[in-house]
Jmol script that loads the backbone (N, CA, C; Angstrom):
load data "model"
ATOM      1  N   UNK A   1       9.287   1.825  21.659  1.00  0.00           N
ATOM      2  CA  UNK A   1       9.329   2.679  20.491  1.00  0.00           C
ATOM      3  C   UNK A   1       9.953   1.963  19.300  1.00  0.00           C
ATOM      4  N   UNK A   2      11.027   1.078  19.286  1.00  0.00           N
ATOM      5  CA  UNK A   2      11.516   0.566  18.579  1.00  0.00           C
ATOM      6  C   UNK A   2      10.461  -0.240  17.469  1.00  0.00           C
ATOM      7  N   UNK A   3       9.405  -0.971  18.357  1.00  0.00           N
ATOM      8  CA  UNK A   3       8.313  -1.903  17.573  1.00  0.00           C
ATOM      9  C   UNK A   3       7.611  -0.785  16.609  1.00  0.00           C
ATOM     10  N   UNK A   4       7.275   0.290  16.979  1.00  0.00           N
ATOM     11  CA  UNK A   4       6.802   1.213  16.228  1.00  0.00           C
ATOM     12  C   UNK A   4       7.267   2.195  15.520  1.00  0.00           C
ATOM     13  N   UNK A   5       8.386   2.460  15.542  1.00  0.00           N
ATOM     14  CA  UNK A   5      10.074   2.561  13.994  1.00  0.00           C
ATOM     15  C   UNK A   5       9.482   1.551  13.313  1.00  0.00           C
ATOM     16  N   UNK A   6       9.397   0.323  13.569  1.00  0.00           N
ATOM     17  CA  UNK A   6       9.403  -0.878  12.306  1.00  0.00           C
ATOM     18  C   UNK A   6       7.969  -1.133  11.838  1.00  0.00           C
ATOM     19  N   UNK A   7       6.814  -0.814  12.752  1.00  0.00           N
ATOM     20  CA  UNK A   7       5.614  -0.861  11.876  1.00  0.00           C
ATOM     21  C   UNK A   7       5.185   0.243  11.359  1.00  0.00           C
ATOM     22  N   UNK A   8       5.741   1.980  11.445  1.00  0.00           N
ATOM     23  CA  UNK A   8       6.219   3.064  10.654  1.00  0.00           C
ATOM     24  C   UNK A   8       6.561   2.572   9.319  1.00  0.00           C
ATOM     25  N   UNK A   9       8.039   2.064   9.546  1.00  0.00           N
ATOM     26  CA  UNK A   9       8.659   1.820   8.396  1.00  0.00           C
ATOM     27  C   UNK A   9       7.671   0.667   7.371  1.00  0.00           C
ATOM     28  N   UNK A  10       7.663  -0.008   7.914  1.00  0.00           N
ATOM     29  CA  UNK A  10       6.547  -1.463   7.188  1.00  0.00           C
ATOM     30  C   UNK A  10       5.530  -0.671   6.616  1.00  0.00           C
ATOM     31  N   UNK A  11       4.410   0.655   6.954  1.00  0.00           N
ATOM     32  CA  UNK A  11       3.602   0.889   6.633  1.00  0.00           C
ATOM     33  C   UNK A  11       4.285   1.983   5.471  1.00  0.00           C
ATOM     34  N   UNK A  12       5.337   2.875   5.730  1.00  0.00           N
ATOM     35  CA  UNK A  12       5.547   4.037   4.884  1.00  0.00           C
ATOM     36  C   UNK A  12       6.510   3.325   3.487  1.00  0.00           C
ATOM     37  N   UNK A  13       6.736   1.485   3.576  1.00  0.00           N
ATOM     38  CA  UNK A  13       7.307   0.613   2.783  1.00  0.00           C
ATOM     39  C   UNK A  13       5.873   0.428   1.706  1.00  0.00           C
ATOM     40  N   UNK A  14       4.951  -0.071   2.665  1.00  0.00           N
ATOM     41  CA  UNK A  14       3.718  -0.155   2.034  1.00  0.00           C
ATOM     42  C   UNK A  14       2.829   0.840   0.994  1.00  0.00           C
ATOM     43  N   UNK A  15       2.994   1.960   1.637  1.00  0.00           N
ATOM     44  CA  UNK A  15       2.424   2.932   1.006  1.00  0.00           C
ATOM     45  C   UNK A  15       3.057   3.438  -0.168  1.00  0.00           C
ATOM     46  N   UNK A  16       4.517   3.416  -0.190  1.00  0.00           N
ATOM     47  CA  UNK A  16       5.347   3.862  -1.638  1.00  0.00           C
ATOM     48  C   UNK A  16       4.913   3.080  -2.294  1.00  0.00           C
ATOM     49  N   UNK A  17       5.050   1.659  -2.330  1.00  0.00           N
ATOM     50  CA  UNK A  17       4.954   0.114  -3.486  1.00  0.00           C
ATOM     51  C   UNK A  17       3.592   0.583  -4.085  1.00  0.00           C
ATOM     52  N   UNK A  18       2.541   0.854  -3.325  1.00  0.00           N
ATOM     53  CA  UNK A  18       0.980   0.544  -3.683  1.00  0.00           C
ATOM     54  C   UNK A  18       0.870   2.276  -4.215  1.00  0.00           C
ATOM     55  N   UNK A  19       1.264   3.330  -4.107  1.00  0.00           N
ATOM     56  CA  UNK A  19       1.113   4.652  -4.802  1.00  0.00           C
ATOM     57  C   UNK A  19       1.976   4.044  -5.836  1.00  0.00           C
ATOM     58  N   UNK A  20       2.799   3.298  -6.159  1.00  0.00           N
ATOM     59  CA  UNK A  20       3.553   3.610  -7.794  1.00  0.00           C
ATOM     60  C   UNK A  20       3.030   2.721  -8.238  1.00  0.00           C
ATOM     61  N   UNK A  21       3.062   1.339  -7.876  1.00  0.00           N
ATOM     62  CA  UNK A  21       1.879   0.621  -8.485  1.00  0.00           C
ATOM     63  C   UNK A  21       0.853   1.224  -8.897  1.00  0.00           C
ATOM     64  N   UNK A  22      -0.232   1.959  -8.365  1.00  0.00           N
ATOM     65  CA  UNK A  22      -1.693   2.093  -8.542  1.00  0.00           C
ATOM     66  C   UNK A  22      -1.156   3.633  -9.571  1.00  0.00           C
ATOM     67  N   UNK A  23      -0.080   4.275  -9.462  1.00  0.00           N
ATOM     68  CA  UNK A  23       0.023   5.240 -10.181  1.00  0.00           C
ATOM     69  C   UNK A  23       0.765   4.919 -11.805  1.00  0.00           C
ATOM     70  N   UNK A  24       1.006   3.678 -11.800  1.00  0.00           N
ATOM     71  CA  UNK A  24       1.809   3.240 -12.657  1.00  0.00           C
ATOM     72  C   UNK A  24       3.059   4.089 -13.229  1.00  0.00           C
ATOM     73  N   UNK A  25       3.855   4.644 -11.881  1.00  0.00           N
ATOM     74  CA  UNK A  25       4.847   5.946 -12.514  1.00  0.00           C
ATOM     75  C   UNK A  25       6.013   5.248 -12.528  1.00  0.00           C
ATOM     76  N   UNK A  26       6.692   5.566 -13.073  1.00  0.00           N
ATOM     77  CA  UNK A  26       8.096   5.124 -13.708  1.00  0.00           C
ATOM     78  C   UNK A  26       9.438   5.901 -12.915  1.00  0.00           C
ATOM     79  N   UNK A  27       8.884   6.879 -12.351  1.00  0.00           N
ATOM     80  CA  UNK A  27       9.733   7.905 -11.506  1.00  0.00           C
ATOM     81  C   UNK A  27      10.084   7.254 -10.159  1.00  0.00           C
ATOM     82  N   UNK A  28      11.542   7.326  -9.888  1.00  0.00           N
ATOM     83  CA  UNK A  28      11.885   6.310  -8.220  1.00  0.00           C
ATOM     84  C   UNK A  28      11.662   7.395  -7.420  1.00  0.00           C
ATOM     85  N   UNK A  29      10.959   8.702  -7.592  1.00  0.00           N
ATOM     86  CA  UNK A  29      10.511   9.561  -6.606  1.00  0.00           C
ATOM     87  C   UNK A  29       9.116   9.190  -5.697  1.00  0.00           C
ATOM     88  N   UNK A  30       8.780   8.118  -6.531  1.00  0.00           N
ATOM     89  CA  UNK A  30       7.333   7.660  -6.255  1.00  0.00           C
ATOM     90  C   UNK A  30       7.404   6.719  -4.913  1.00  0.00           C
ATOM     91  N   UNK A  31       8.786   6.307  -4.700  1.00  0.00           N
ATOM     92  CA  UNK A  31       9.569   5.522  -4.053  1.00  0.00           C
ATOM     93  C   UNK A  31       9.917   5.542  -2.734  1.00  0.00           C
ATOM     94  N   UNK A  32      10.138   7.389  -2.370  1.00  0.00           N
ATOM     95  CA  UNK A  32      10.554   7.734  -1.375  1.00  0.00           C
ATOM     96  C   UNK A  32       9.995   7.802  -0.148  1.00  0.00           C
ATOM     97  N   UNK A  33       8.737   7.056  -0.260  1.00  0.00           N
ATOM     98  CA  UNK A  33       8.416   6.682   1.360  1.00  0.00           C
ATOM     99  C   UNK A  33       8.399   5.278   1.308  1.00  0.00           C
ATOM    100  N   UNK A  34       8.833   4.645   0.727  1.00  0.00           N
ATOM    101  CA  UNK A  34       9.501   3.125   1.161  1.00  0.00           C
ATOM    102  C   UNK A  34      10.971   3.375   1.642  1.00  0.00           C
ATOM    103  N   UNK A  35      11.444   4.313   0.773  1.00  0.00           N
ATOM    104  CA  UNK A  35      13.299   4.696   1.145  1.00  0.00           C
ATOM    105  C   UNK A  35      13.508   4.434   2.532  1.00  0.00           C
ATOM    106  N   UNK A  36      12.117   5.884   3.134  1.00  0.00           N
ATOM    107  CA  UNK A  36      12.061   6.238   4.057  1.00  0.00           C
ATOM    108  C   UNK A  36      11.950   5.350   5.149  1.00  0.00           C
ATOM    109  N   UNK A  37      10.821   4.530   4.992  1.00  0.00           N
ATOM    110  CA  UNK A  37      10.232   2.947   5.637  1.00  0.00           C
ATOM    111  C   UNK A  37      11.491   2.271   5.757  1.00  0.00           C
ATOM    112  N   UNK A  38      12.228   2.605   5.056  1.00  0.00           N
ATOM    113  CA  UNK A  38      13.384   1.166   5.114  1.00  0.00           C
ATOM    114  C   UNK A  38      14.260   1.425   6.145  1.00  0.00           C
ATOM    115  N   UNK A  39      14.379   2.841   6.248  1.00  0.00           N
ATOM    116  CA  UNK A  39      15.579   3.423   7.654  1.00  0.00           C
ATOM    117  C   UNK A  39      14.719   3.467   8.800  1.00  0.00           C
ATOM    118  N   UNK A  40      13.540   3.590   8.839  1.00  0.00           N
ATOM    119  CA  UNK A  40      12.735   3.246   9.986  1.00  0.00           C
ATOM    120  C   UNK A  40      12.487   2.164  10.456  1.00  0.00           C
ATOM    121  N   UNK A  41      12.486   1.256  10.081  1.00  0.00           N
ATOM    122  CA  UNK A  41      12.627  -0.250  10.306  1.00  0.00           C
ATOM    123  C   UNK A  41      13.744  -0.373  10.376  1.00  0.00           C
ATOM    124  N   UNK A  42      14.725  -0.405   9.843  1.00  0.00           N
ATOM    125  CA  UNK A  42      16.876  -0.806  10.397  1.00  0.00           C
ATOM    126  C   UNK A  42      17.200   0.606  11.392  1.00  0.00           C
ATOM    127  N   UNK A  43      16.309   1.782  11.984  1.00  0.00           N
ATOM    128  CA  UNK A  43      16.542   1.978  12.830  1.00  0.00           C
ATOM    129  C   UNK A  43      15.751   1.453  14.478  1.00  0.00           C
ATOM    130  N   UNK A  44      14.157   0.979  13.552  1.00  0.00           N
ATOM    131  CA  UNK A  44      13.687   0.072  14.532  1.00  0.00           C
ATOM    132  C   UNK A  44      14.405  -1.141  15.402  1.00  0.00           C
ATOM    133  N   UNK A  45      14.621  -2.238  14.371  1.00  0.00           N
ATOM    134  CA  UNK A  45      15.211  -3.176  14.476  1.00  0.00           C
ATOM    135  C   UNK A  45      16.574  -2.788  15.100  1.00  0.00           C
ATOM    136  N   UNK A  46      17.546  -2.231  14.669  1.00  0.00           N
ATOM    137  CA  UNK A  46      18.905  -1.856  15.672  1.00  0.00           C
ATOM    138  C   UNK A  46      18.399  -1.476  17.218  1.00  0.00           C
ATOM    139  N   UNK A  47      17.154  -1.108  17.270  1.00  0.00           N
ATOM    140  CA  UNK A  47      16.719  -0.712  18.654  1.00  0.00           C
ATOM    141  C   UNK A  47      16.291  -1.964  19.492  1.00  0.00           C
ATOM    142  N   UNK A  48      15.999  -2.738  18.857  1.00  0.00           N
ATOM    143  CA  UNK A  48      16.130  -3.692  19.496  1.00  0.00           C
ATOM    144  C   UNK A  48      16.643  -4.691  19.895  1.00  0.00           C
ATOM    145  N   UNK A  49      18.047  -4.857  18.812  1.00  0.00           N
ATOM    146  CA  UNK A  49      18.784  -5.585  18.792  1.00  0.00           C
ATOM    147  C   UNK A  49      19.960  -5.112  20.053  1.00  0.00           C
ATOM    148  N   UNK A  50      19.764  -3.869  20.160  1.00  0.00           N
ATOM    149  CA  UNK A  50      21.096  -2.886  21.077  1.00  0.00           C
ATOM    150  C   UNK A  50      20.291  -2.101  21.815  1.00  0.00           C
ATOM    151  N   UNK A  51      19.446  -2.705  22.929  1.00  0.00           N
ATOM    152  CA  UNK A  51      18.458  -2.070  23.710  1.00  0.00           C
ATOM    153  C   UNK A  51      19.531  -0.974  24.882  1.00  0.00           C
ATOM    154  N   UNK A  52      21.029  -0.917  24.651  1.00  0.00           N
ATOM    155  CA  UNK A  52      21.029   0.083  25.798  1.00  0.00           C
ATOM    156  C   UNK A  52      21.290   1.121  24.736  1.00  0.00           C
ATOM    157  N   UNK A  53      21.523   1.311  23.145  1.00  0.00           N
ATOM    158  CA  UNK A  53      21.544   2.325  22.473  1.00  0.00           C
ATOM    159  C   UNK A  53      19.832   2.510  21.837  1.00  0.00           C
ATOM    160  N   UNK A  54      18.986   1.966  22.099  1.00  0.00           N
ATOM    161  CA  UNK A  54      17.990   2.682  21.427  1.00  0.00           C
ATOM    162  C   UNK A  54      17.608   3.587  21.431  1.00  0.00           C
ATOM    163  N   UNK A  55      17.316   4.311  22.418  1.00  0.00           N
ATOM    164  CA  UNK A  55      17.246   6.064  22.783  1.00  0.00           C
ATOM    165  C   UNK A  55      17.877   6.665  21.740  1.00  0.00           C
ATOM    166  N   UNK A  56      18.759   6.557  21.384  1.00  0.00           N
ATOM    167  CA  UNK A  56      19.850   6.764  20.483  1.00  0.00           C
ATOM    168  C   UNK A  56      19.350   6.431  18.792  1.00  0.00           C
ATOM    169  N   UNK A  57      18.483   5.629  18.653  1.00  0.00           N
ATOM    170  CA  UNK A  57      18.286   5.219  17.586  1.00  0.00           C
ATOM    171  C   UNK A  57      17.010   5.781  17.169  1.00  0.00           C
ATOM    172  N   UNK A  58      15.906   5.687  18.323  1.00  0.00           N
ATOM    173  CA  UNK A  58      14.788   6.643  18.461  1.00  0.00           C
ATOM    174  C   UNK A  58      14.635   7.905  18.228  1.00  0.00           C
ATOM    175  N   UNK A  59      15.781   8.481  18.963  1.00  0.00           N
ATOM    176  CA  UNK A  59      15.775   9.897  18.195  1.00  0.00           C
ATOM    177  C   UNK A  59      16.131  10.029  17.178  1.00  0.00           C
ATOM    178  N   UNK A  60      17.151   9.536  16.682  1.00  0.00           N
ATOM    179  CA  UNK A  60      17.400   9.427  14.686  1.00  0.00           C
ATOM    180  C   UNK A  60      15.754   9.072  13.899  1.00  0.00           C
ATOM    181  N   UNK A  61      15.294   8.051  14.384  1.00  0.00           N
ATOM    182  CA  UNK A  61      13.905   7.774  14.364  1.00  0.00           C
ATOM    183  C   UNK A  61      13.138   9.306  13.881  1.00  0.00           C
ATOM    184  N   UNK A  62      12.888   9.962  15.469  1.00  0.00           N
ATOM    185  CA  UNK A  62      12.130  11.157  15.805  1.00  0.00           C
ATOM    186  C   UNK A  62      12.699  12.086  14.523  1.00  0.00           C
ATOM    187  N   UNK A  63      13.772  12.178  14.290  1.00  0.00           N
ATOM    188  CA  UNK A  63      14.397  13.403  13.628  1.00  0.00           C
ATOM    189  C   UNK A  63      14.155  12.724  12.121  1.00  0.00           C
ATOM    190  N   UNK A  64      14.022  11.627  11.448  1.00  0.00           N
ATOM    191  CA  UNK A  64      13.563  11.276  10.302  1.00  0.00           C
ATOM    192  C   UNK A  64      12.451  11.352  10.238  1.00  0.00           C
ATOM    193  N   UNK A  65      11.409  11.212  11.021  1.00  0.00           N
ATOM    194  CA  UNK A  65      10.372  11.526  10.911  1.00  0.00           C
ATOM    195  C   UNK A  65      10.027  13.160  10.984  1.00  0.00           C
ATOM    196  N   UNK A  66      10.602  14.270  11.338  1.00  0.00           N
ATOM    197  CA  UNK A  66      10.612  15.768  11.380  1.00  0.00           C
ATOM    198  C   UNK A  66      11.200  15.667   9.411  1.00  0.00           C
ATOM    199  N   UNK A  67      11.852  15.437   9.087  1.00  0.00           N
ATOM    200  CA  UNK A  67      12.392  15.818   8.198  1.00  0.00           C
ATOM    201  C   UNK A  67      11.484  15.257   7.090  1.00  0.00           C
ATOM    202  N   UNK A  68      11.336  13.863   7.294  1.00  0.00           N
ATOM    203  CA  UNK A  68       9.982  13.353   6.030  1.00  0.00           C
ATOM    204  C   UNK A  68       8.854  14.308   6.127  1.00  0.00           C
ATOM    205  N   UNK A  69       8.269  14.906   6.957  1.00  0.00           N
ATOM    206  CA  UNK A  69       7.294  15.604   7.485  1.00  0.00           C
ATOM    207  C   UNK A  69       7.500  17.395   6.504  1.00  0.00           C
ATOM    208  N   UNK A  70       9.038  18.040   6.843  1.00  0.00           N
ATOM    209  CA  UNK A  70       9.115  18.935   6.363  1.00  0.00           C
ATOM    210  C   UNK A  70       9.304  18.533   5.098  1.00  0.00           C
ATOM    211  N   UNK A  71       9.953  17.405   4.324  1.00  0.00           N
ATOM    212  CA  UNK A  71       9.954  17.480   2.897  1.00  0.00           C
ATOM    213  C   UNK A  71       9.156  17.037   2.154  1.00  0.00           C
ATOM    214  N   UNK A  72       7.985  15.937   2.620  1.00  0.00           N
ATOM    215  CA  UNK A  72       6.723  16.160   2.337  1.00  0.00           C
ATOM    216  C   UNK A  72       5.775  17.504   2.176  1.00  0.00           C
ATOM    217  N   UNK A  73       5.872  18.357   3.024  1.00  0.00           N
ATOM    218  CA  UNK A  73       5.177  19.440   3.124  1.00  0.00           C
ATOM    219  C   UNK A  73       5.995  20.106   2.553  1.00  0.00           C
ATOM    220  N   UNK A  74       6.722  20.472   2.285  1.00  0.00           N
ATOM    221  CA  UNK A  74       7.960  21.447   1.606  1.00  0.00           C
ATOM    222  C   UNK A  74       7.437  21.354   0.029  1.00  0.00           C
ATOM    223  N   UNK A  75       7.161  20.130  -0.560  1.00  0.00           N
ATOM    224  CA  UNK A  75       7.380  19.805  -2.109  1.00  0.00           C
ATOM    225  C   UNK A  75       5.659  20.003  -2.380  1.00  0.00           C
ATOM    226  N   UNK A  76       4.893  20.065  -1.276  1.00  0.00           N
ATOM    227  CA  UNK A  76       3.651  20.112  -1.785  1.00  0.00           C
ATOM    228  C   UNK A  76       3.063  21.847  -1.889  1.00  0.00           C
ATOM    229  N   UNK A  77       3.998  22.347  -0.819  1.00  0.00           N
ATOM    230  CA  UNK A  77       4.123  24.086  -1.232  1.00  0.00           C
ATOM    231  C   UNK A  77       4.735  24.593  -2.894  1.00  0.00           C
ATOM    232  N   UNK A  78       3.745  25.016  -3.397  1.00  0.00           N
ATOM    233  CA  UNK A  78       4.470  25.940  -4.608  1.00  0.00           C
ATOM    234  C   UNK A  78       4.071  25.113  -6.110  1.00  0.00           C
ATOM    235  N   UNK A  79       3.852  23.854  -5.744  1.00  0.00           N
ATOM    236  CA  UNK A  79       3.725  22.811  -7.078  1.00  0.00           C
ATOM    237  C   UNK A  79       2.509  22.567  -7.121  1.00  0.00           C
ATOM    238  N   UNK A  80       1.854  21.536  -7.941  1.00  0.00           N
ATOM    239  CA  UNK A  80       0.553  20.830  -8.513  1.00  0.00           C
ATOM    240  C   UNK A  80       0.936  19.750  -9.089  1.00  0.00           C
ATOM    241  N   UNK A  81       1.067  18.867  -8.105  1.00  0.00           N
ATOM    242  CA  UNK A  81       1.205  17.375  -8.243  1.00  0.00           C
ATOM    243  C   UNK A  81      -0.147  16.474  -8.379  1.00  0.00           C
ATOM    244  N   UNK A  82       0.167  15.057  -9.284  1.00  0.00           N
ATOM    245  CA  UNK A  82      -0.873  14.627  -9.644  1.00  0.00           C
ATOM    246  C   UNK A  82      -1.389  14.364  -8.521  1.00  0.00           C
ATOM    247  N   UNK A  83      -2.625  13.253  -8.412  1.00  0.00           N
ATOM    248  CA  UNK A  83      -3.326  13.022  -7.501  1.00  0.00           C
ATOM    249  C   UNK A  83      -3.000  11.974  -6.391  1.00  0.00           C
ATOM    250  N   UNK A  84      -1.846  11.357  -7.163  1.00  0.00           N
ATOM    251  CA  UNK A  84      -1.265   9.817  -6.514  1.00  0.00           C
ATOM    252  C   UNK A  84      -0.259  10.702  -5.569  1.00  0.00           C
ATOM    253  N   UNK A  85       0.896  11.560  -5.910  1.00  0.00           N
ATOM    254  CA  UNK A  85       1.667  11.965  -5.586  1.00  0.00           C
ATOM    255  C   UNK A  85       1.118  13.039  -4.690  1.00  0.00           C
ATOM    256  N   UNK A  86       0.233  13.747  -4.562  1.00  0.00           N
ATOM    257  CA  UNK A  86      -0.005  14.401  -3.342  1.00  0.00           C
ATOM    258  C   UNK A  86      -1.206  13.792  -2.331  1.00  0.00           C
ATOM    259  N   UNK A  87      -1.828  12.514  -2.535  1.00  0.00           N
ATOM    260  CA  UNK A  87      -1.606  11.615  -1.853  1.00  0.00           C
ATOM    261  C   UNK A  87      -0.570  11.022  -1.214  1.00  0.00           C
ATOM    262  N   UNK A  88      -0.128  10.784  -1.563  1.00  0.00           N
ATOM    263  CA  UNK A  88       1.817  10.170  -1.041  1.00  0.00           C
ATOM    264  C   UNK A  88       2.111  10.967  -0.049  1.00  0.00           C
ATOM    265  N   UNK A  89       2.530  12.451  -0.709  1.00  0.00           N
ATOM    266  CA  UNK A  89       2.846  12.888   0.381  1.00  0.00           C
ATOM    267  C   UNK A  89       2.295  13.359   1.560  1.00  0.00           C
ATOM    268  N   UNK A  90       1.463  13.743   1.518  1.00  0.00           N
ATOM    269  CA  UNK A  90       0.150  13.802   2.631  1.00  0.00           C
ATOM    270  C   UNK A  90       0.171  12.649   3.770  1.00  0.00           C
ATOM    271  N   UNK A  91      -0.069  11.636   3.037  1.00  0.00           N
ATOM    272  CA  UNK A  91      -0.407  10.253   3.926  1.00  0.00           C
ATOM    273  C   UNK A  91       2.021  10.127   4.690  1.00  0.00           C
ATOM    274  N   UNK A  92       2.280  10.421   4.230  1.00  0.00           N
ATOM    275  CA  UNK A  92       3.605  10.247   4.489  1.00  0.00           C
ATOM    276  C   UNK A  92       3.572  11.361   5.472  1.00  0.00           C
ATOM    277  N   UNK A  93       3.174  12.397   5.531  1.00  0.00           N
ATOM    278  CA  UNK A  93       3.365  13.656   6.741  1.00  0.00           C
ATOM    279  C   UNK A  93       2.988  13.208   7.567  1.00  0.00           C
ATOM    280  N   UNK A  94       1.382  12.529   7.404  1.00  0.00           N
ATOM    281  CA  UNK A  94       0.270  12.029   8.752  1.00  0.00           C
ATOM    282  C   UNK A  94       1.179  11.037   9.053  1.00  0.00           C
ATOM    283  N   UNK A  95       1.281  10.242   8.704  1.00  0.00           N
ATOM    284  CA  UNK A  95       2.440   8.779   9.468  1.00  0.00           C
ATOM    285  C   UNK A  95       3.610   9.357   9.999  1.00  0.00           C
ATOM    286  N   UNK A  96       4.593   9.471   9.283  1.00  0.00           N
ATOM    287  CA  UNK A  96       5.106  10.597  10.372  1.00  0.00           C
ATOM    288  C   UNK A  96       4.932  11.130  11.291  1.00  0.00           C
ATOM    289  N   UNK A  97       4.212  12.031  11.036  1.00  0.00           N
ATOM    290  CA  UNK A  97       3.336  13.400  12.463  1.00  0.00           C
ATOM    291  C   UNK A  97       3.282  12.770  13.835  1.00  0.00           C
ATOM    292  N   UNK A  98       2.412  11.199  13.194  1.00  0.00           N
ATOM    293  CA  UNK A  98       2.079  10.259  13.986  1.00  0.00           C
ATOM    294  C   UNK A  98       3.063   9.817  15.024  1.00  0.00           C
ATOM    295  N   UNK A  99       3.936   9.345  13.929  1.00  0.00           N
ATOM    296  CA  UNK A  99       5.097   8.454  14.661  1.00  0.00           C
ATOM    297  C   UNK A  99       5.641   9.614  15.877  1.00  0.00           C
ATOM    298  N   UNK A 100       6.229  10.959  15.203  1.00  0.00           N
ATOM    299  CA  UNK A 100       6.139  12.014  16.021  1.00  0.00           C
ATOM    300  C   UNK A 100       5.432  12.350  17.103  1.00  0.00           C
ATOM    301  N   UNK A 101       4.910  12.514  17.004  1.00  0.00           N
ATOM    302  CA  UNK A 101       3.803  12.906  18.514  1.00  0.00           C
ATOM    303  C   UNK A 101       4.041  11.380  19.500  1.00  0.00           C
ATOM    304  N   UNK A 102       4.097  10.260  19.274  1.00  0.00           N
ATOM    305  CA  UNK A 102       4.234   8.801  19.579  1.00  0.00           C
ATOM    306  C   UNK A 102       5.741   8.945  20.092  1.00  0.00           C
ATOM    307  N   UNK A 103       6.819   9.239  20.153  1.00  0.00           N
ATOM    308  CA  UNK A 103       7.707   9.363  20.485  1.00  0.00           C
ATOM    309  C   UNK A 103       8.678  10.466  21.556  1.00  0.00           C
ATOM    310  N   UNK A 104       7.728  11.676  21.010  1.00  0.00           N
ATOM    311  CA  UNK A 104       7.895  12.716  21.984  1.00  0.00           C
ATOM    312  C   UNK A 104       7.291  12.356  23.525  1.00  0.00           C
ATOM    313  N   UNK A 105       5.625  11.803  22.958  1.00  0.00           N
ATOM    314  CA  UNK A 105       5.222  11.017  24.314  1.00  0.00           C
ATOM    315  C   UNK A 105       6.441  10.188  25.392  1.00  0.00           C
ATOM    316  N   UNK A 106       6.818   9.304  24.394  1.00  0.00           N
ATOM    317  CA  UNK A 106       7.500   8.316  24.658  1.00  0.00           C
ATOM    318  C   UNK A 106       8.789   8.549  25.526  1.00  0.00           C
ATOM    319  N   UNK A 107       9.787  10.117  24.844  1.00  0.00           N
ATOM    320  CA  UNK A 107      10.609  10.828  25.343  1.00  0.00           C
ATOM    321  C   UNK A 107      10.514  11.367  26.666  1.00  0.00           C
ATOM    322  N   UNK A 108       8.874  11.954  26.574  1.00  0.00           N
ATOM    323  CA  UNK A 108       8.750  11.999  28.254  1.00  0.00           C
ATOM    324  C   UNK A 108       8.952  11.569  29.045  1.00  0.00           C
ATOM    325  N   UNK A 109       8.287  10.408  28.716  1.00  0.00           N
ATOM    326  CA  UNK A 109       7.689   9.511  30.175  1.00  0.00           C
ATOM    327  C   UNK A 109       9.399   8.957  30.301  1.00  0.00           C
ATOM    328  N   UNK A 110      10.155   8.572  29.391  1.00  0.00           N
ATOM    329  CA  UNK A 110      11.087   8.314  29.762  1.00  0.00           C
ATOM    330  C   UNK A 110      12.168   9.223  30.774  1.00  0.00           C
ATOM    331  N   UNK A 111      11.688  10.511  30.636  1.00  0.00           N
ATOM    332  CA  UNK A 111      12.906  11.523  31.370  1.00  0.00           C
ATOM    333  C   UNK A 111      12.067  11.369  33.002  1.00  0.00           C
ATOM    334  N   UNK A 112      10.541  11.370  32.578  1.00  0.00           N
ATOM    335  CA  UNK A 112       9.783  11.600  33.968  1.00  0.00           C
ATOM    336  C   UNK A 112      10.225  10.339  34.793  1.00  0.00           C
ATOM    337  N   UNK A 113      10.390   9.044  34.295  1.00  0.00           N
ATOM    338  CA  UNK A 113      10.407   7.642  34.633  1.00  0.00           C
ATOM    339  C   UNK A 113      11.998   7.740  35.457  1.00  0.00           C
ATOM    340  N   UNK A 114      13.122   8.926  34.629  1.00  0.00           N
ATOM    341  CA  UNK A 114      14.486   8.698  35.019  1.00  0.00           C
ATOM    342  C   UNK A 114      14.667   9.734  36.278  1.00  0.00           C
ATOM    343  N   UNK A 115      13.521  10.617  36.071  1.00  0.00           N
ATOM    344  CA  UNK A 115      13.597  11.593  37.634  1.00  0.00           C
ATOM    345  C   UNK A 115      12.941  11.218  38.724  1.00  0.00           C
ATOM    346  N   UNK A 116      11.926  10.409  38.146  1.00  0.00           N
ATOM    347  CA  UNK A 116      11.330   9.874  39.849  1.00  0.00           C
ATOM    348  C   UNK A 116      12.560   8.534  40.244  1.00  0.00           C
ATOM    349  N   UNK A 117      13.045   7.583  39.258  1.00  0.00           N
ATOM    350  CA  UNK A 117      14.198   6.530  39.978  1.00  0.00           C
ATOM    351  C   UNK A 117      15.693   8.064  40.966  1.00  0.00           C
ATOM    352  N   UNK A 118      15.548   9.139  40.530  1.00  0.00           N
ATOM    353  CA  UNK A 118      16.876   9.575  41.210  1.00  0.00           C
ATOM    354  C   UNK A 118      16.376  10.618  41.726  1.00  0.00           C
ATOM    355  N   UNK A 119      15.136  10.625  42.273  1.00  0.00           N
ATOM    356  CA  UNK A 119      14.568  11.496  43.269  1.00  0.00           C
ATOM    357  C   UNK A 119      14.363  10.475  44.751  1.00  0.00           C
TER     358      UNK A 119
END
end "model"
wireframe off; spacefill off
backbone 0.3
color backbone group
């Protein structure tokens, strides 16, 4: 899970730079899924650097990704954002969502993996 925190982060790094670029906005709100990318990757990377705390880092992971997800979707309720910016956030929910569902998996197999070793 850790490799995929950091190619999360690398991609949700990617996607802020190239929406403010291509939007030419001046606003560091345009920003906030690189922010985001950046704690996903230094929580990636710590996961691998400190493989008996990654679990630990994964779920901070899991739970940044719930929260990009609700405040993506949160800011796109009620407003009319341009076209770059609700792009952004959209593509920032789906990566997320992604990473989400990718980790919960991941959460499983790990509890299933820790009950069949102490069965």
């Amino acid at each position: 899970m850790a490799s995929k925190s950091i190619i999360t982060g690398f991609v949700l790094i990617v996607l802020g730079v190239v929406v403010t670029a291509a939007s030419d906005s001046n606003s560091v709100t345009s920003l906030i899924p690189a922010f985001v990318g950046v704690v996903f990757a230094i929580l990636g990377i710590a996961g691998k650097q400190k493989p008996e705390l990654n679990h630990h880092f994964m779920h901070g992971a899991a739970m940044l990704s719930l929260l990009a997800i609700l405040g993506s979707l949160g800011s796109l309720i009620g407003r009319s954002g341009s076209g770059w910016a609700v792009f952004s956030q959209i593509a920032t929910s789906v990566i997320c969502a992604f990473f989400l569902v990718l980790a919960i998996q991941s959460f499983k197999e790990a509890r299933a993996a820790r009950e069949l070793e102490g069965a």
